[in-house]
C-alpha positions as CSV (number, residue, x, y, z in Angstrom):
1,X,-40.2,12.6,67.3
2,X,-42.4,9.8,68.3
3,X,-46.4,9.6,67.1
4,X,-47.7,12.0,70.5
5,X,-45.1,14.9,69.6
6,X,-46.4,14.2,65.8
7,X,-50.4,14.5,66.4
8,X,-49.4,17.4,68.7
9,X,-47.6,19.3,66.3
10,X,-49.8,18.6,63.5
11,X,-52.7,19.6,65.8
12,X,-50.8,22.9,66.5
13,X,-50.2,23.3,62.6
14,X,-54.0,22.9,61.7
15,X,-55.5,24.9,64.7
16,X,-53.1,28.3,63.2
17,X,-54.4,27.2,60.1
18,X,-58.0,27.7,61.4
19,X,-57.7,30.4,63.1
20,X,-56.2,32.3,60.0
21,X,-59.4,31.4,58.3
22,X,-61.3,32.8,61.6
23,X,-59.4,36.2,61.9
24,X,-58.8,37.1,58.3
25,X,-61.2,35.7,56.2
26,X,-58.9,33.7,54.0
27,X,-60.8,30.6,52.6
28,X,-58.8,27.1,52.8
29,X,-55.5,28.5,53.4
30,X,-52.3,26.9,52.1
31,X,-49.0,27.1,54.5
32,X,-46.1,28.1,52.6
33,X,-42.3,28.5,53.8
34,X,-41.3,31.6,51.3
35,X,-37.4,30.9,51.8
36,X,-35.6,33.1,49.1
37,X,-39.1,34.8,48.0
38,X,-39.0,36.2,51.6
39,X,-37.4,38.9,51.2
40,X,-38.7,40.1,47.9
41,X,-42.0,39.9,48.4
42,X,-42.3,41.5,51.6
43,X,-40.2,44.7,50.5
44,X,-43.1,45.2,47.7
45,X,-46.2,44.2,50.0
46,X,-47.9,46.5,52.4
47,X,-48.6,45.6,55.8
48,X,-51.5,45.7,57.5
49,X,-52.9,44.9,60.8
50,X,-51.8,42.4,63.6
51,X,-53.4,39.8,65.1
52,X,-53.1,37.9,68.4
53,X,-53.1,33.8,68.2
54,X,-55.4,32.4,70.8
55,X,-55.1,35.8,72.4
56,X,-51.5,36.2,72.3
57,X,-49.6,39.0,70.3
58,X,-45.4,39.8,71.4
59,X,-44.4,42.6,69.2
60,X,-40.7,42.6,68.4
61,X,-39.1,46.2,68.6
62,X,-36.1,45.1,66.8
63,X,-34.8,48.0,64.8
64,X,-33.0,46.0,62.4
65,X,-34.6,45.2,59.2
66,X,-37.4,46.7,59.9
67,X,-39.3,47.2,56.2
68,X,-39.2,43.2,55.7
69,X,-39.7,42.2,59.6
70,X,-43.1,41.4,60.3
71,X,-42.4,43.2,63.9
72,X,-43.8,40.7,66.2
73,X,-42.0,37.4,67.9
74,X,-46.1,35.6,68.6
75,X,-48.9,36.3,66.2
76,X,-50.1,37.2,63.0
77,X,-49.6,40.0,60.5
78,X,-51.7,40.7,57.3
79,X,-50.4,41.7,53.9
80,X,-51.4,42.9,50.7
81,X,-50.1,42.8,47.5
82,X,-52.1,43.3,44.1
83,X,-55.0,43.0,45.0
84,X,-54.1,39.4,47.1
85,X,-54.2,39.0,51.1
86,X,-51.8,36.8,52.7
87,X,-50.7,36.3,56.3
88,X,-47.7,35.9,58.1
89,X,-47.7,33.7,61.4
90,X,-44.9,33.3,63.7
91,X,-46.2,31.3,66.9
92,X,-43.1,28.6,67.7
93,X,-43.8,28.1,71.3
94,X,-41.9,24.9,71.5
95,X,-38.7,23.7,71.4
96,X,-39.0,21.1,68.1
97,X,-36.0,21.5,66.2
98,X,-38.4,22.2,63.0
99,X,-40.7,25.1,63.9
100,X,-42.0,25.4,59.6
101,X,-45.4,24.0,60.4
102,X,-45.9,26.8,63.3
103,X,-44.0,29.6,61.7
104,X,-44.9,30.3,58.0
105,X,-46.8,32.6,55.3
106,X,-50.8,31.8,54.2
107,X,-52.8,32.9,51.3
108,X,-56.1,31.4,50.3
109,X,-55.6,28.6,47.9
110,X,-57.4,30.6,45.1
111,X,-54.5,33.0,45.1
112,X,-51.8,30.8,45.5
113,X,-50.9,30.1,42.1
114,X,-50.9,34.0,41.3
115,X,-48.8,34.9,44.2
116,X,-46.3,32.8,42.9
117,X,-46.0,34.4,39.9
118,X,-45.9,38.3,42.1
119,X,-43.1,36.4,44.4
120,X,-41.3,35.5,41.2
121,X,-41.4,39.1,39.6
122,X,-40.2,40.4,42.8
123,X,-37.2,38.6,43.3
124,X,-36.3,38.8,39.7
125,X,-37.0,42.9,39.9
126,X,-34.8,43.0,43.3
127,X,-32.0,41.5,41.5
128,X,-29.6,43.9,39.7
129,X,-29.7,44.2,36.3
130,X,-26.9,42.2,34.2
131,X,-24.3,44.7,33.1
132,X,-24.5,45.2,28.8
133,X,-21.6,44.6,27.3
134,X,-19.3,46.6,25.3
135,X,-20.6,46.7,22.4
136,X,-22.0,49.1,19.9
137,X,-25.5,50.4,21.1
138,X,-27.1,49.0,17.8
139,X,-25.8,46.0,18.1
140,X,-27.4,46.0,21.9
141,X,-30.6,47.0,21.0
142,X,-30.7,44.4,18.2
143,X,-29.6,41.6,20.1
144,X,-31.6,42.8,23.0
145,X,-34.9,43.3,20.9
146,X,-34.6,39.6,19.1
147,X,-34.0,37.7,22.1
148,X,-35.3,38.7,25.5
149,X,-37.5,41.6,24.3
150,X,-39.3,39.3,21.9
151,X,-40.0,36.2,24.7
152,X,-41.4,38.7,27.3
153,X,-44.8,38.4,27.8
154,X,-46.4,41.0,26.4
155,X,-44.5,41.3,23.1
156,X,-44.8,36.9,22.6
157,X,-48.4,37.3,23.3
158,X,-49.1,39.8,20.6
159,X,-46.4,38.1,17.9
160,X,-48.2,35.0,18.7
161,X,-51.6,36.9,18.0
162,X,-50.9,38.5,14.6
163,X,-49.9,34.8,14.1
164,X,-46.4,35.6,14.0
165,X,-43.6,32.9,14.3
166,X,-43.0,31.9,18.2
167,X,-39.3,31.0,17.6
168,X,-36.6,33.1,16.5
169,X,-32.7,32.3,15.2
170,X,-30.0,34.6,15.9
171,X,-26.2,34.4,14.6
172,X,-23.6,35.6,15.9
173,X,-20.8,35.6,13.8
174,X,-16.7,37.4,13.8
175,X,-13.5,36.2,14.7
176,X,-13.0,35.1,18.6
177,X,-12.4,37.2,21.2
178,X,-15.1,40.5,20.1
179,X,-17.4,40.2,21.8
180,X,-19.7,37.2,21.3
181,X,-19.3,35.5,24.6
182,X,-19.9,38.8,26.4
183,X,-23.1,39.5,24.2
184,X,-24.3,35.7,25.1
185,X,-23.4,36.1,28.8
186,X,-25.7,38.8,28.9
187,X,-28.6,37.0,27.2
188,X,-27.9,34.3,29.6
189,X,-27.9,36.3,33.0
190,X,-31.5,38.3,31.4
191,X,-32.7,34.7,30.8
192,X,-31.8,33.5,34.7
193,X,-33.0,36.7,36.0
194,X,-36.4,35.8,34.5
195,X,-36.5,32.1,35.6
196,X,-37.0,30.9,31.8
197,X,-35.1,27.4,30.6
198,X,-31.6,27.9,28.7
199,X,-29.5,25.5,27.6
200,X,-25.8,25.6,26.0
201,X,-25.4,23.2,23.3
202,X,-21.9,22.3,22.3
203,X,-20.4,20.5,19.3
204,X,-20.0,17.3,22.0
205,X,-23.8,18.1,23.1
206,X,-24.3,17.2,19.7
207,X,-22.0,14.6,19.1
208,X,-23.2,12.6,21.7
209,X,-27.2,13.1,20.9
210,X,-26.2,12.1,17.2
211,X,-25.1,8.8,18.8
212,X,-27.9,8.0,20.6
213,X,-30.5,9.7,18.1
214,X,-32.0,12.2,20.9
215,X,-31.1,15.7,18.2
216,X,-34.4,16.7,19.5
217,X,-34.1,17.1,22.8
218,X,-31.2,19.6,22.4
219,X,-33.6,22.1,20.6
220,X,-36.9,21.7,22.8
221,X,-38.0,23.5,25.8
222,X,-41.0,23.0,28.0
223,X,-41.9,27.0,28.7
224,X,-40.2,30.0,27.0
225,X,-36.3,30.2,26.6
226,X,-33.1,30.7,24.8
227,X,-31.0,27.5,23.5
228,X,-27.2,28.4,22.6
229,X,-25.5,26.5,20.3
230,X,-21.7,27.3,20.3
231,X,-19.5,27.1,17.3
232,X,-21.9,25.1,15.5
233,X,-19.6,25.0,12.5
234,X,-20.1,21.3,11.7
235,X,-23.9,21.7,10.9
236,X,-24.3,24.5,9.5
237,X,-20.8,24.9,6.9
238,X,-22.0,25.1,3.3
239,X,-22.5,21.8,2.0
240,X,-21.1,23.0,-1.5
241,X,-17.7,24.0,0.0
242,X,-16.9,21.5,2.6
243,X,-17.3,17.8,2.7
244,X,-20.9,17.4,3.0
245,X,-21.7,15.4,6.6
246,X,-25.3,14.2,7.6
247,X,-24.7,16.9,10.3
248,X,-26.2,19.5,8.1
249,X,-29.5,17.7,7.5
250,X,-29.9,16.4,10.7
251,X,-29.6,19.7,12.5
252,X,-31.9,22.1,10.0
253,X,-34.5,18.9,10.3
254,X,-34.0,18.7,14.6
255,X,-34.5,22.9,13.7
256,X,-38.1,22.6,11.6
257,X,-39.3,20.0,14.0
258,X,-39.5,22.0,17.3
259,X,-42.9,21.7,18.2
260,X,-43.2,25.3,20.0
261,X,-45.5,25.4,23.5
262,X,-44.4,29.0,24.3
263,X,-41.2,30.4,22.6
264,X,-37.9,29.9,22.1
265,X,-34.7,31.7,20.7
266,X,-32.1,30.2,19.2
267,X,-28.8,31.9,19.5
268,X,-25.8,30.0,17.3
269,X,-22.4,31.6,17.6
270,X,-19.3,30.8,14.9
271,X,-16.1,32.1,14.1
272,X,-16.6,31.2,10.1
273,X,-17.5,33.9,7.8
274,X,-20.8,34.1,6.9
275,X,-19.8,32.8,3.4
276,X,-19.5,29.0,4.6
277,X,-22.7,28.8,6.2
278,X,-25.2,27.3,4.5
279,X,-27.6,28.8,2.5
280,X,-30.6,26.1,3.7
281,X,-29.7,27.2,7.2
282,X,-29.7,30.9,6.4
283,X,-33.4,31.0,5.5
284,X,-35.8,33.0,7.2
285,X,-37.8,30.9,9.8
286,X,-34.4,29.5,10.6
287,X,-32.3,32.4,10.9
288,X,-33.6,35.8,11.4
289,X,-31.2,38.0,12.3
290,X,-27.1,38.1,11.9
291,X,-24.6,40.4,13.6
292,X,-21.3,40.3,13.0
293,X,-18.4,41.1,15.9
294,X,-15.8,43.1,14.7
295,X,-12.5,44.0,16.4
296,X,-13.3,47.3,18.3
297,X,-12.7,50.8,17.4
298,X,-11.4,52.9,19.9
299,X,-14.1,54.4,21.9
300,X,-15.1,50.6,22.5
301,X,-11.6,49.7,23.4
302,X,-12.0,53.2,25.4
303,X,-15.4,51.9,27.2
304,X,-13.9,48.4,28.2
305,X,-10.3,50.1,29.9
306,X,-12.9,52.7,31.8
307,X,-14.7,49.7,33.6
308,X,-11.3,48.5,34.8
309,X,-10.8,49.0,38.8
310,X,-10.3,52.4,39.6
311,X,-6.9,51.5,41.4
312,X,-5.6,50.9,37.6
313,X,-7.1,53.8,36.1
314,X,-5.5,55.9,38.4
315,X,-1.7,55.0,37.4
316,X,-2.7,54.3,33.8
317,X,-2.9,57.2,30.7
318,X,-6.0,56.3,29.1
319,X,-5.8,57.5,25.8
320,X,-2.4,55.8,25.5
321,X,-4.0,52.9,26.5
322,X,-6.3,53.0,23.9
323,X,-4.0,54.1,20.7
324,X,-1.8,51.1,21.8
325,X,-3.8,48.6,21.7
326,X,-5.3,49.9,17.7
327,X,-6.1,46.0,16.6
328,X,-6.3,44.2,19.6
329,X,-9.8,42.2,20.2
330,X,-11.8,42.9,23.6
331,X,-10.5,39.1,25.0
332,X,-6.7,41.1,23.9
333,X,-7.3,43.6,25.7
334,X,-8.8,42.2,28.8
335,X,-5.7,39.9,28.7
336,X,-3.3,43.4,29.2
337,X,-5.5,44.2,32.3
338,X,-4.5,40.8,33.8
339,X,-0.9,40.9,33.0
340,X,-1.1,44.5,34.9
341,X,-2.3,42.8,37.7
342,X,-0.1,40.0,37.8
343,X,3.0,42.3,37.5
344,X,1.2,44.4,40.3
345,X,1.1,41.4,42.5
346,X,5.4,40.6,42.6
347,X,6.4,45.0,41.7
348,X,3.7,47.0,43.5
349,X,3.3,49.2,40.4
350,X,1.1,49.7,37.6
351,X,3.2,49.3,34.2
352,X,1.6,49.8,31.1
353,X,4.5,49.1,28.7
354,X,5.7,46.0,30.6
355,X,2.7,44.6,30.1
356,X,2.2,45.3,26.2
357,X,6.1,44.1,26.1
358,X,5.0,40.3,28.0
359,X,1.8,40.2,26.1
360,X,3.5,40.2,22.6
361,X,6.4,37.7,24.3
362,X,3.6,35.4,25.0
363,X,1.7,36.1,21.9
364,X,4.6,35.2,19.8
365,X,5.0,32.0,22.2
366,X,1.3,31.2,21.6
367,X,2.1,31.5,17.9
368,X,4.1,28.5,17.9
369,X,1.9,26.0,19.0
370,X,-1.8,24.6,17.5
371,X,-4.3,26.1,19.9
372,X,-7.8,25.7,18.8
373,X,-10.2,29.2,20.0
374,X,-12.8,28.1,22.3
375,X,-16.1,29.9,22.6
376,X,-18.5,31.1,25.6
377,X,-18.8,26.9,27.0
378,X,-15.3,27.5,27.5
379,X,-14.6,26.0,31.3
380,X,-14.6,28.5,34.2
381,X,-17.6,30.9,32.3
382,X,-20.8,29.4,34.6
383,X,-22.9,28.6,32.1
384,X,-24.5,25.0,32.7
385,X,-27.4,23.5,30.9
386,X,-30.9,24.7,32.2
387,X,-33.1,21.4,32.9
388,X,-36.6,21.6,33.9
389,X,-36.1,20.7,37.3
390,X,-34.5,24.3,37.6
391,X,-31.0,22.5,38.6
392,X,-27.7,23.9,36.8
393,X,-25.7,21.2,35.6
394,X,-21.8,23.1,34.8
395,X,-19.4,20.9,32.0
């Protein structure tokens, strides 16, 4: 594009820009290209009148889409939402490859900041909730209540006022495979949802900050959000049972220090028994809350097998499904529903007993070797470390 095409299309730009101001009252408008907030926000706003640019209005009778369309091809289209005006202009009359300047959304620059905020709401209430996990409906509402119920808004707002603590520590605590990285999957999908900061912390996170003395940065964030630490065991072990490390007062000291703008959780999982953990870490202000993930009863064993595909429920006796598997953890009996579907790939049929029969065959082969259990920053799970910048970074 040389400099004529450039003052031209800039002139173009700044001429829609007035007449927004002209036509709809808006006071020093800011041009925005919505992109994924599109979408969202126009399935919550209501529309309102159309206007012609420099006398020139095509209305688009496309029948597709038409709740989110803003039914014209040339023009402009008011919206409301809240209580906030904003205006959508579509007037690409040339042929530059990069029409953004001459087809975009406006809103006075007073109400830009807060229209953020609606667009943010309603792409976060368009997406679909994260599905609980199998767990007992105490334990939900416990986990629930102490880590996404107590950063949302409201709720911080009035801890925070009472003068209540703005950080929280939660442990999750039972042998692997029941349940915890199902429960901190959860957490972590409500935490996306709502655009707050996560971060997974694993015993090589730590390692590595030890080395070069940044402990801090792995508790910190900038706004509201969760940090997971995963099998954490080498900080937080009982100093008067194991070989006492610097590890242990190192992390409690990184754990006082947090200097707190909004809130944070802190959710620390472990397969130790609650016995070897520290007693300095397990004082309140540093842990608040502990729930322990036991190997499932039946009707939770029950719960998991009924979310299986329907194409397996179909050729499989549920109940003797469930009194089989009496013992088995959930990552046990997920394991089953694989080696069905394996054996369904190469026989065409759904066999329950052949696959208990190859899951003790390669239990007993497991048994034989040194395997270490891995927890939820196990490869393959999607959960990267949340920087400020909004980028995932996966291990």
């Amino acid at each position: 594009m040389n400099q004529t095409q450039l003052q031209q299309y800039a002139a173009d730009h700044r001429r829609l820009l007035a007449l927004i101001t002209e036509q709809t009252g808006l006071v020093d408008p800011v041009a925005i290209d919505l992109d994924e907030f599109y979408l969202p926000l126009m399935k919550h706003a209501r529309k309102g009148r159309l206007l012609p640019v420099e006398g020139v209005l095509v209305r688009d009778w496309d029948p597709d889409n038409r709740r989110t369309s803003p039914g014209f091809q040339l023009g402009m289209r008011l919206y409301t939402i809240e209580g906030i005006r904003f205006v959508r202009v579509r007037f690409g009359h040339s042929d530059h490859p990069n029409i953004w300047g001459l087809d975009f959304t406006a809103v006075s620059r007073a109400d830009y900041r807060r229209l953020y905020r609606i667009a943010m709401r309603c792409r976060r209430d368009d997406e679909p909730a994260a599905v609980p996990p199998v767990l007992p409906r105490e334990q939900l509402d416990l986990l629930w209540k102490n880590t996404i119920g107590y950063l949302e808004g409201s709720n911080l707002d009035r801890i925070k006022a009472y003068g209540g603590r703005a950080k929280r520590g939660v442990l999750l605590t039972g042998s692997p495979g029941n349940g915890k990285t199902m429960a901190c999957r959860w957490i972590w999908e409500a935490c996306r949802q709502r655009r707050w900061e996560y971060r997974l912390v694993t015993p090589d996170n730590y390692r590595q900050a030890r080395a070069h003395d940044t402990i801090e940065e792995l508790f910190g964030v900038d706004r509201r959000g969760i940090v997971f630490f995963d099998d954490m065991d080498l900080a937080l072990r009982d100093r008067e049972k194991v070989h006492e490390t610097e590890d242990q007062a190192v992390f409690l000291s990184a754990l006082d220090g947090i200097n707190v703008h909004e809130g944070v959780v802190f959710v620390f999982t472990t397969n130790c028994s609650l016995e070897l953990i520290d007693r300095a870490f397990k004082r309140p202000g540093r842990l608040d809350l502990v729930l322990h993930f036991k190997v499932p009863e039946a009707p939770l064993r029950r719960q998991l097998i009924e979310r299986w595909h329907e194409d397996i429920r179909r050729h499989l006796d549920v109940d003797r499904a469930v009194e089989s598997t009496e013992g088995y953890s959930f990552a046990e009996v997920e394991e089953l529903k694989n080696l069905l579907v394996m054996n369904y790939m190469d026989s065409n049929q759904w066999d329950w007993e052949w696959a208990i029969k190859q899951f003790a065959i390669n239990r007993q082969e497991l048994s034989t070797r040194s395997t270490r259990q891995v927890g939820f920053s196990s490869p393959g799970l999607g959960l990267g470390i949340r920087h400020g910048n909004g980028e995932d970074i996966p291990f």
